[in-house]
PADREN-713677 format. One record per residue: residue in three letters; x, y, z of N, C-alpha, C in turn. Coordinates in steps of 0.1 Angstrom, whole numbers, plus 2048, in hexadecimal, padded with zeros to 3 digits. Example, Ala and Ser with C-alpha at 12.3 -4.5 7.8 and 13.67 -1.06 7.14 Angstrom:
<nodes>
ALA8847C784E87B7D384E8847DF84E;SER8807EA8478897F584788180084F;
</nodes>
This chain:
<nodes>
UNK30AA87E1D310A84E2A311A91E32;UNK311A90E3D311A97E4531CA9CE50;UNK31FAA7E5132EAAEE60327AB1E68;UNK32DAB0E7432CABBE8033BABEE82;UNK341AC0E79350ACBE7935AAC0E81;UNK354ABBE8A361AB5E92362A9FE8B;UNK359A9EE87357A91E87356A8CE73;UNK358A81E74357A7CE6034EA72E5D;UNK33DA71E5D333A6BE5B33AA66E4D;UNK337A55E4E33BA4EE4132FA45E42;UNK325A48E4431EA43E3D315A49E31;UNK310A3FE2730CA44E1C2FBA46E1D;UNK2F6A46E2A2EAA48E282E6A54E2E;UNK2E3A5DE262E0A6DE2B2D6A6DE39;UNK2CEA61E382C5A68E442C7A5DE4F;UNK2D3A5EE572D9A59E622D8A68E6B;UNK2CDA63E732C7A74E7E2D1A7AE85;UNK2DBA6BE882E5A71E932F4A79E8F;UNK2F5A76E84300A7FE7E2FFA88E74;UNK2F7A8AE712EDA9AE6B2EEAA6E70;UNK2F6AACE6A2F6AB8E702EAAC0E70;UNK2E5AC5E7B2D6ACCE7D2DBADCE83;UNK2E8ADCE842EEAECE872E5AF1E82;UNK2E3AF7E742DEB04E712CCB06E77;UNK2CAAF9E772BAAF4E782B7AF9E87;UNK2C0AF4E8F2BBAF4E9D2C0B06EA5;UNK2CDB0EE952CEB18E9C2C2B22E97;UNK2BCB1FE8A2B1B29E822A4B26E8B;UNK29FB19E95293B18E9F293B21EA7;UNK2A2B22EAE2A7B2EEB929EB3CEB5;UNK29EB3DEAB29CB4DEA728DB53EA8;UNK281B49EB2271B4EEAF26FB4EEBB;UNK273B51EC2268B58ED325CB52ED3;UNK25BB4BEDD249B48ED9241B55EDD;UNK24AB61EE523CB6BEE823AB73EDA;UNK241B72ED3240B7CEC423AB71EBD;UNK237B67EBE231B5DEB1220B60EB3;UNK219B68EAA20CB63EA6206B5CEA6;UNK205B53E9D201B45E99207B3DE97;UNK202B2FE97209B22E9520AB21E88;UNK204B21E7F206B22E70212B2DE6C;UNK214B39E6E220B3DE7322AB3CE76;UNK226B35E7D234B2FE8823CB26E7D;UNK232B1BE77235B11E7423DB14E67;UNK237B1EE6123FB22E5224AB29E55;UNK24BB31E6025BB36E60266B2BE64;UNK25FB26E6D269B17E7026CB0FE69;UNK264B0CE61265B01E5926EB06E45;UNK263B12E43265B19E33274B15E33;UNK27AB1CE3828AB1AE31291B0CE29;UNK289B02E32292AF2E34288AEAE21;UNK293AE3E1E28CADBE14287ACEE19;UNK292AC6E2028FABBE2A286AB5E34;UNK27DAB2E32271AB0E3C277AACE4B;UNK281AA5E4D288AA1E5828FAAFE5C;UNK291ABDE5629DAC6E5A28BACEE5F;UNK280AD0E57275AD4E5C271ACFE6E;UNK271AC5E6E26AABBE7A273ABFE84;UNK285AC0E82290AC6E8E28CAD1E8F;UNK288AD8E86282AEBE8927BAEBE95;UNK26DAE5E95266AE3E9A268ADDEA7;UNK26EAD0EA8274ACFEB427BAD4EC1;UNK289ADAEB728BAE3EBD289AEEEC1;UNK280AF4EB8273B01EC126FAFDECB;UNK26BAF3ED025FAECEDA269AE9EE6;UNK276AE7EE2283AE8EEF283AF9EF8;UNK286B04EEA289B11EEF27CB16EF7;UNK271B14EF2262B1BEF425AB16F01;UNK25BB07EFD24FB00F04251AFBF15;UNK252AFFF22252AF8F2A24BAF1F31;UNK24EAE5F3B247AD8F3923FAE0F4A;UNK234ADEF4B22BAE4F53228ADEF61;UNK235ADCF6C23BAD3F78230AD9F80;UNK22AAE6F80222AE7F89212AE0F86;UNK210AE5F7B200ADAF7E205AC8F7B;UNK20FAC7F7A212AB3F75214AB3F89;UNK21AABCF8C219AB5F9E20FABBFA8;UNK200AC0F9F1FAAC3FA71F1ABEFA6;UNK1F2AB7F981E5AACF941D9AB4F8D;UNK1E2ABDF871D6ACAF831D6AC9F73;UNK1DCAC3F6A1E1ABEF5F1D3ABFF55;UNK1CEAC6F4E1C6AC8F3F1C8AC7F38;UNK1BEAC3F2E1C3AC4F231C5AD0F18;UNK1CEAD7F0F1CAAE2F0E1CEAE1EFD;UNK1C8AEBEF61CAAE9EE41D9AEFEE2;UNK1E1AECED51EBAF1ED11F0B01ED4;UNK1E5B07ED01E5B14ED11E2B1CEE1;UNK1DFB13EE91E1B16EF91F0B14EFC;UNK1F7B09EFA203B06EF820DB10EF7;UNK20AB19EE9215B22EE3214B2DEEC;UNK203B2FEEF202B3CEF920AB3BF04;UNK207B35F0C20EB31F1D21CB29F19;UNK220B25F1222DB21F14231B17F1C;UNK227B0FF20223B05F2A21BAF9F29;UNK221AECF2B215AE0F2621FAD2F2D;UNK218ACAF2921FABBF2E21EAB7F1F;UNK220AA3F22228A9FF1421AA9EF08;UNK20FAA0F0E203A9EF02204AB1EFD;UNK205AB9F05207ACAEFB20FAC7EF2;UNK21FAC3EF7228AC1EEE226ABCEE4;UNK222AB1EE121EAA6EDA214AACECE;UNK20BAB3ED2200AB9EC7202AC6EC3;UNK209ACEECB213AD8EC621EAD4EBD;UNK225ACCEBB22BAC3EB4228AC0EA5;UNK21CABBEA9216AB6E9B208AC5E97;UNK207ACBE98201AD1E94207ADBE89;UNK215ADFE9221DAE8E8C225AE0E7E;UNK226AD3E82228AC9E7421DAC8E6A;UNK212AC8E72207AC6E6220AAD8E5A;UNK20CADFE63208AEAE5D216AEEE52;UNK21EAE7E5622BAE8E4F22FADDE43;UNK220AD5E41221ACDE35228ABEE3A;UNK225ABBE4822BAAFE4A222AA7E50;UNK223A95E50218A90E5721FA8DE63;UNK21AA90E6B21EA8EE78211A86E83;UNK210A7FE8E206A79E9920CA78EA3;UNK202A7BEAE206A7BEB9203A6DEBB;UNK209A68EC720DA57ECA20AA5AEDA;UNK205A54EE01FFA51EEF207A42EF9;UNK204A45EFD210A36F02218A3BF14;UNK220A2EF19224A2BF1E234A34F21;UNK23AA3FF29246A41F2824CA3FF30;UNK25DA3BF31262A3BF3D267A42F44;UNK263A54F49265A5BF47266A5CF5A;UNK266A6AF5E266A72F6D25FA65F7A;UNK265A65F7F262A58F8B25EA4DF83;UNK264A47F7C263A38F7226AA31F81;UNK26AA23F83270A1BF85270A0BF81;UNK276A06F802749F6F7826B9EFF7B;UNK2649ECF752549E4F7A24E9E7F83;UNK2499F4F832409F9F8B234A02F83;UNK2349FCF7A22BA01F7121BA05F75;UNK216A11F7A208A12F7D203A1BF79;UNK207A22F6B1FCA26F601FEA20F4E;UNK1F8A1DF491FEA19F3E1F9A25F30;UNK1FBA2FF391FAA39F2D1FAA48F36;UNK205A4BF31205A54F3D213A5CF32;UNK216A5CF2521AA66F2321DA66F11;UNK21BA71F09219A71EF7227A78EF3;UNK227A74EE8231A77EE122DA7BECE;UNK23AA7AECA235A78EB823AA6FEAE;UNK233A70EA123BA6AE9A238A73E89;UNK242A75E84244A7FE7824AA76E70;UNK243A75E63249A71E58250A78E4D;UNK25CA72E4F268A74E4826EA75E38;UNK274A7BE2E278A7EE20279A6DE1B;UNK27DA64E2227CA55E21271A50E22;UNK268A57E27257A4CE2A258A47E32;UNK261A47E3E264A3FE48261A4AE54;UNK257A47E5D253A48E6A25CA4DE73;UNK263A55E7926CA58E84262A5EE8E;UNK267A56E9E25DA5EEA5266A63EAE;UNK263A6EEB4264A74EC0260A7EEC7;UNK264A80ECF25FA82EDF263A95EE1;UNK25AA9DEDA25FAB2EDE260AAEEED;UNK25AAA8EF7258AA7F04260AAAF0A;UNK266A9BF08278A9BF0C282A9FF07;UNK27BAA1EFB28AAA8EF528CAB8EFA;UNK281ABEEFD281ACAF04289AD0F10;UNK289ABFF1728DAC1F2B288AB6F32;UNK28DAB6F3F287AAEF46284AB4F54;UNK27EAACF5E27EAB1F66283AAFF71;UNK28CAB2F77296AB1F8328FAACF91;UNK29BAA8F9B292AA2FA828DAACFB4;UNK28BAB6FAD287AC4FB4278AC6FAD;UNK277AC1FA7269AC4F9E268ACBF92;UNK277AD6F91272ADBF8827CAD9F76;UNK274AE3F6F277ADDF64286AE0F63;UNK28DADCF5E29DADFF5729BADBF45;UNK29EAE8F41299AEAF322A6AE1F29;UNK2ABAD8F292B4AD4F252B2ACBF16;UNK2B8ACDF0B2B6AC9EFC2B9AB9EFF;UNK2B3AB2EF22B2AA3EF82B2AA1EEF;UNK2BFA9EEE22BAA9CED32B6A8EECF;UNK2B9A83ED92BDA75ED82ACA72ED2;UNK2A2A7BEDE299A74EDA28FA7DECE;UNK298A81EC4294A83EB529DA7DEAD;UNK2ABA76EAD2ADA6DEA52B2A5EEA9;UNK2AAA5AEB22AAA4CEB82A5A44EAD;UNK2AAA3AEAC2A1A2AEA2295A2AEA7;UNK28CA24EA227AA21EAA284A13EB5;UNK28CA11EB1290A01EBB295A05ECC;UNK29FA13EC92A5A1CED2298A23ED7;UNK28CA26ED3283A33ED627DA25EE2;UNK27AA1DEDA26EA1AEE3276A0DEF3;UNK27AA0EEF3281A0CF0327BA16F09;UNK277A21F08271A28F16265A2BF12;UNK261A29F06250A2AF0224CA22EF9;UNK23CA20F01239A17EF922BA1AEF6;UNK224A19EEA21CA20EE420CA15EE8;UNK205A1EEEC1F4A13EEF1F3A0CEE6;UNK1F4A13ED51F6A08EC8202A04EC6;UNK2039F7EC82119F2EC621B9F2EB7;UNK2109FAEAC2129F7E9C21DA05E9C;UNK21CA13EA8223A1BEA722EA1FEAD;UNK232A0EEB1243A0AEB324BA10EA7;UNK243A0AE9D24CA0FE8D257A02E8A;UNK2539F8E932609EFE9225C9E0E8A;UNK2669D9E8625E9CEE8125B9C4E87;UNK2619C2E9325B9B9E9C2579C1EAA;UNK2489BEEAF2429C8EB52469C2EC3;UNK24C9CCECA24B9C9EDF23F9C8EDF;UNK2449C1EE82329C1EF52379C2EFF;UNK22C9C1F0A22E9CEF152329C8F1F;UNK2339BDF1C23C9B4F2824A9B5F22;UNK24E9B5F1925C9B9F152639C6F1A;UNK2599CFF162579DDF1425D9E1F26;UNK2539D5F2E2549DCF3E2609D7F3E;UNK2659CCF3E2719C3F432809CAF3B;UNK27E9D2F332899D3F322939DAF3F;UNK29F9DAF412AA9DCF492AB9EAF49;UNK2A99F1F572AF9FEF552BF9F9F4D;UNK2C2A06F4A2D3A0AF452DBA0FF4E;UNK2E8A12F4B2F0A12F5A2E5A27F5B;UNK2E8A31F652EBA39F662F3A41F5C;UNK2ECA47F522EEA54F4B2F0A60F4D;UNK2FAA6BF4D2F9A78F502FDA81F43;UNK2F7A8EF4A2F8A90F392FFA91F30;UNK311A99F37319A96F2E31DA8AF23;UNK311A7FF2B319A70F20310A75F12;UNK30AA7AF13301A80F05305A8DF01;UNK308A97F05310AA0F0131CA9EEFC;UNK323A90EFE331A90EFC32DA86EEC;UNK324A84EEB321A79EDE323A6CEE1;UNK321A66EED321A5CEEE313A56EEE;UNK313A43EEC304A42EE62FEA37EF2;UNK2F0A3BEF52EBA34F042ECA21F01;UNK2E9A22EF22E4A14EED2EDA0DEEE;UNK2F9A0CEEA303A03EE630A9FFEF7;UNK308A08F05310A07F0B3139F9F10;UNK31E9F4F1631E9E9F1E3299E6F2B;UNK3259E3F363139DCF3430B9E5F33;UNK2FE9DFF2F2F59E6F2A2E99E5F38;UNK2EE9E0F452E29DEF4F2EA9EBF5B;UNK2DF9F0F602E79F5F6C2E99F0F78;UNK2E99E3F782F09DFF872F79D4F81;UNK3069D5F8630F9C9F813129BFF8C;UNK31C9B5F8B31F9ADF9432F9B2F98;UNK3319AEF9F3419B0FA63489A5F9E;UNK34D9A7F92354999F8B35B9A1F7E;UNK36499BF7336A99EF6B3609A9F61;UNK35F9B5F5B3589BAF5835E9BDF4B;UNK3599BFF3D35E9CBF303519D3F2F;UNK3589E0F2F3539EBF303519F1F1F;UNK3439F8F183489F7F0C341A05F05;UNK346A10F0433DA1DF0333FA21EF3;UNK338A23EED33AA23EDC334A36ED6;UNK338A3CED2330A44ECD322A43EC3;UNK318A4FEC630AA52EC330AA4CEB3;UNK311A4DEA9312A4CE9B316A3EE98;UNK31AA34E96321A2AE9132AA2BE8A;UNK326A31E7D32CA31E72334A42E72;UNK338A44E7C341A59E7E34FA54E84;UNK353A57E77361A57E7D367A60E84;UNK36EA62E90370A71E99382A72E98;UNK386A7DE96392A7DE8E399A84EA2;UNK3A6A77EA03ACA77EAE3ABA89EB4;UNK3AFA92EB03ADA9DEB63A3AA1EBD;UNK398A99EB638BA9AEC1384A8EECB;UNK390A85EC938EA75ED038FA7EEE0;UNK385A7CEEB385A77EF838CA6CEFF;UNK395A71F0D399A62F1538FA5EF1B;UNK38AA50F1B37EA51F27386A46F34;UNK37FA47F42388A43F4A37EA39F4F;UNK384A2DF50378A21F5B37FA29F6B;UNK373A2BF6E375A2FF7F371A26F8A;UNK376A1EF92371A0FF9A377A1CFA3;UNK372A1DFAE375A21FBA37FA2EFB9;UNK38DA2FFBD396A34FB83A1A35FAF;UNK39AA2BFA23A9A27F9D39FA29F90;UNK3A8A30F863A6A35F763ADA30F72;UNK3A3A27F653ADA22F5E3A8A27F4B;UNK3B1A28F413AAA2CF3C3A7A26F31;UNK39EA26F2A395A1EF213A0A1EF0F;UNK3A2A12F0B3A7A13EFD3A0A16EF6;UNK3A1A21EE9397A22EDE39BA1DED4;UNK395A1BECB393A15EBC39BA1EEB4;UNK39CA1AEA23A6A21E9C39EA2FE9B;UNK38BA2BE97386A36E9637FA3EE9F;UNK37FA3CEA8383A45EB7372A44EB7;UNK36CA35EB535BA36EB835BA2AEC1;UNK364A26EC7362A19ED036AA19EDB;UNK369A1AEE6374A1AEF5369A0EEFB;UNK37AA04F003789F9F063809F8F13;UNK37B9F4F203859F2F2337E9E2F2D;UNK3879DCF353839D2F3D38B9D7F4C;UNK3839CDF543889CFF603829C6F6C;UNK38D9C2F7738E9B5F7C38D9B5F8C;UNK3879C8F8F38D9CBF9B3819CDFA6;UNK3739CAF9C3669CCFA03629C9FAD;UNK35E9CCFB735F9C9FC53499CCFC5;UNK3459C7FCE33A9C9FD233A9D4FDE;UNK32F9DDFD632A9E9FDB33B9F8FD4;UNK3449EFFCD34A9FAFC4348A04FBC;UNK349A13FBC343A1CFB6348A19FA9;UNK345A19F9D344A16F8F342A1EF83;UNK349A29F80341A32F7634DA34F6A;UNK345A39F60351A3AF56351A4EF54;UNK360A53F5535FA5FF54364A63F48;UNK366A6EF44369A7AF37376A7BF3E;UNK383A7AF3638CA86F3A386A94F34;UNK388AA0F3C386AAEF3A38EAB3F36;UNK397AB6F413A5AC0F3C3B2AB4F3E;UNK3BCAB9F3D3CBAB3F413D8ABDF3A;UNK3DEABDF493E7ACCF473E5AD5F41;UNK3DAAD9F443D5AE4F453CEAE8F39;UNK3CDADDF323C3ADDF233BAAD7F1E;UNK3AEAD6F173A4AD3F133ABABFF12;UNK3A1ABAF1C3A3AAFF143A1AA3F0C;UNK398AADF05396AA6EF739FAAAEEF;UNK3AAA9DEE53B4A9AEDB3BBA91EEB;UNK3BEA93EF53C6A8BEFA3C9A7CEF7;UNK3D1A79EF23D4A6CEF23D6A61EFF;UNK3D1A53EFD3D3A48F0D3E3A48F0C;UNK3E8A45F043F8A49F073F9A56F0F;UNK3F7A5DF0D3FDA6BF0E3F5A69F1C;UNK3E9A66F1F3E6A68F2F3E8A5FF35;UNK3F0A53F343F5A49F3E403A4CF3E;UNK40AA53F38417A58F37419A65F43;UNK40EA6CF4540FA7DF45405A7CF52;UNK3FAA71F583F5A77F613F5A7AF70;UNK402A70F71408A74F8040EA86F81;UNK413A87F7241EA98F7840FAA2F74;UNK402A9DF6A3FFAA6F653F4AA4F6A;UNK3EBAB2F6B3DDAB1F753D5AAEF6E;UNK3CBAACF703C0AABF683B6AA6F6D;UNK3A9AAAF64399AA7F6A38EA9DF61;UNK387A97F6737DA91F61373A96F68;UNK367A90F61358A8CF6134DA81F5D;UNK34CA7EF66345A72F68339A73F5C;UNK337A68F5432AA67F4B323A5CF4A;UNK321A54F5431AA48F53323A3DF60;UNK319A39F6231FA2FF75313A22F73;UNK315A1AF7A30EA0FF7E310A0EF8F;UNK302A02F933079FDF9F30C9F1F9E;UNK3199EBFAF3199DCFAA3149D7FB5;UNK3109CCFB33079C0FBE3089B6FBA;UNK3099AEFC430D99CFC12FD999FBE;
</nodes>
C-alpha cells in the first residue's frame, strides 16, 4: 500500500495508479536536462536503473517528457507539422503528440519495457461536441505493466496544454497516466478499436456522443478531486432541484479530517457549504435555488481567519463566516438552460 503523507490508501491492491506514491519517481526524472543527455539509451538507463517496478520505470519517463519536451504551437498553427525520429525529439526539445508518443516508447523499449504507440481520435485543443472533422488527428501510448495489464497514456498531455493564446503552458497532467482504459478513452479513441484495453469495446458513435462534462479548472485536480465520479456529470443543467456530488481521485483513501477541504455550491451569490462523509472522500450537497442563466460553480474554501483552509471544519465555517474572512476558489461550474 501506498502514502502520500497526508491521506490512508486501504486498499489491498498495490497497483491502484492513483494513490501510489510516485514522489521519489517524479522527483529523480527532475534531475536530467535534456541539453546534457547524450543518448536515448542513456537517458533511458539513468531514468529508469534505479526503479524495480516497471510502472515506477514508465512514471520516470513520463515525467521527463513533462520537464523536457515542449508541444511545438508554432509549426501545429502554421500547418508546418513533420514528422520527426525520437532522437530529433530529444535534440530540439520540441514535437506534437506523435514525437511524444515515440519518444515515449522508444525510451521504454530501451528500458526493458513493451510499450506502442496508439493513433486515434483526441479530444483535445479546439474539440467541440460533434464536430468531428478529422478522425485521426492525434497518438498516444500504451506500456505494459508488472500485472500484464496494458495501461495507456498520453506524455502529450501529460506534459501541458495549450492555452487560448496559442501557446504552450507546460503544466503536469498525471490523470492521464493513471486513468482506467474506461476513464482514458472518453477523449480518445484508438483507429483499432482492440486498443481501448476494455472489455466491452466503444464505437465511434458512442465515443462522439458522449456529453461534454461540466467545466474543469485546474485546481479541481490539484486539490485530488476526481473528473469521473462528478455529478452532474453533463455541463449544461436545467434550472430545477439539483444534487451536486464531488468525490475524491482514489476511492478507497481515506483523508484524515485535518486535511478534509470545505467545498462551497456557489448559485449566484449565495455559498452554501457541501456535507462530507465520515471519510472525507465524498461532499454532497443539493439545491433548490437554480434559476436559468444562474452562475453555478463549486469552489475550494482557501483560507479562513486568516488560515489555511484546509482542516476547516462545515461546523466551524457556518458558525465563524459572517465575523471571519475568508477566501475561496472556484474548481469546476456548469451552465444552466431550460
Amino acid at each position: 500500500m501506498y502514502s502520500s503523507g497526508r491521506n490512508t490508501c486501504t486498499s489491498q491492491n498495490d497497483y491502484c495508479l492513483i494513490c501510489r506514491d510516485f514522489y521519489a519517481v517524479d522527483a529523480h526524472a527532475g534531475n536530467y536536462p535534456r541539453q546534457y543527455v547524450t543518448s536515448i539509451p542513456i537517458l533511458a538507463f539513468e531514468l529508469c536503473n534505479p526503479f524495480v517496478a516497471k510502472v515506477d520505470k514508465a512514471r520516470a519517463i513520463f515525467t521527463w517528457l513533462h520537464h523536457n519536451i515542449a508541444y511545438d504551437t508554432k509549426a501545429y498553427f502554421q500547418n508546418n507539422v513533420r514528422h520527426q525520429s525520437p532522437k530529433e525529439t530529444l535534440k530540439t526539445g520540441l514535437s506534437v503528440c506523435q514525437g511524444y508518443a515515440e519518444l515515449f516508447q522508444n525510451l521504454a523499449c530501451h528500458a526493458g519495457l513493451e510499450a506502442i504507440v496508439i493513433s486515434g481520435h483526441g479530444k483535445g485543443y479546439g474539440y467541440k461536441s460533434n464536430s468531428i472533422d478529422n478522425l485521426k488527428n492525434h497518438s498516444w501510448n500504451a506500456v505494459k505493466l508488472d500485472s500484464g495489464q496494458w495501461q495507456l497514456v498520453d506524455p502529450c498531455w501529460g506534459a501541458g496544454s495549450v492555452d487560448k493564446n496559442q501557446n504552450f503552458d507546460r503544466k503536469f497532467k498525471a490523470t492521464v497516466f493513471t486513468s482506467s482504459p474506461e476513464t482514458f478513452r472518453i477523449k480518445h479513441f484508438p483507429s483499432d478499436p482492440k486498443y481501448q484495453f476494455c472489455k466491452r469495446e466503444m464505437s465511434w458513435e458512442e465515443y462522439v456522443m458522449v456529453e461534454d462534462g461540466p467545466l474543469i479548472y485546474d485546481d479541481f485536480t490539484d486539490k485530488e478531486f476526481s473528473e469521473v465520479t462528478i455529478e452532474p456529470s453533463c455541463r449544461i443543467i436545467k434550472p430545477e432541484p439539483t444534487k451536486f456530488i464531488i468525490t475524491s481521485k482514489c476511492p478507497h483513501t481515506f483523508i484524515l479530517p485535518e486535511h478534509q477541504y470545505v467545498l462551497l455550491l456557489c448559485i449566484d451569490e449565495v455559498r452554501t457549504p457541501f456535507q462530507v462523509d465520515s471519510n472525507g472522500t465524498t461532499w454532497m450537497c443539493e439545491s433548490s435555488s437554480i434559476k436559468e442563466n444562474s452562475s453555478v460553480a463549486v469552489a475550494v474554501l482557501e483560507t479562513f481567519g486568516g488560515r489555511d483552509g484546509r482542516g476547516v471544519t462545515v461546523d466551524e465555517y457556518l458558525k465563524n463566516n459572517k465575523i471571519k474572512g475568508y477566501s475561496w476558489r472556484h474548481i469546476c461550474s456548469w451552465d444552466v438552460k431550460k
